[in-house]
N, C-alpha and C positions, 0 to 999 in steps of 0.2 A: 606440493601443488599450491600453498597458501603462497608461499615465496614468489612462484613463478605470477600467478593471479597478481600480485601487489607489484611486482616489477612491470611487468604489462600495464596495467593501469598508470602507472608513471612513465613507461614510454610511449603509449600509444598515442598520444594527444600531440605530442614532438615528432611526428612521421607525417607532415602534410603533406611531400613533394610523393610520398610514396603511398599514399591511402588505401589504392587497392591492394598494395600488398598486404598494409596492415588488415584490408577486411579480410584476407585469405587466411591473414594467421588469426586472426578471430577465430575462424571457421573450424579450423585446425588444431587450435586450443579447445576448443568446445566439445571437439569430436576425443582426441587426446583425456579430456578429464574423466567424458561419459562412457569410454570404453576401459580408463583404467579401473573408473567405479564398478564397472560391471567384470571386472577380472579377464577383459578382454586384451591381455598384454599386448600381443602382439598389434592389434589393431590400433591400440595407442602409441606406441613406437613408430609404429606406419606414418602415424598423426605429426608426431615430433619430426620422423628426418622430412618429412616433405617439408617445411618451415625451415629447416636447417638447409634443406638443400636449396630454398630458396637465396641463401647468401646471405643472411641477414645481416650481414657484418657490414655491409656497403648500403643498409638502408637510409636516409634522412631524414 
């Protein structure tokens, strides 16, 4: 999680065409950390594909 948090933080600032998506995946990494803290797997998984199924691959 420390990896993904510090990759984030280095690309989030470089996603200005796309912001709201960046604040979705805010939303989504937050939900994602506080449910795998809480051994809530499945609920963090939930957190990740929705972010993935976003596309992220085509964000700017």
């Amino acid at each position: 999680m420390g990896d993904i948090k510090e990759l984030w933080a280095e690309i989030r600032p470089k996603l200005k065409k796309d912001s709201d998506k960046a604040e979705f995946i805010d939303g989504k990494l937050r939900e994602a950390f506080a449910a795998f803290d809480a051994k809530e797997t499945q609920k963090g998984q939930d957190a990740i594909l929705a972010i993935y199924n976003l596309d992220v691959k085509k964000l700017r």
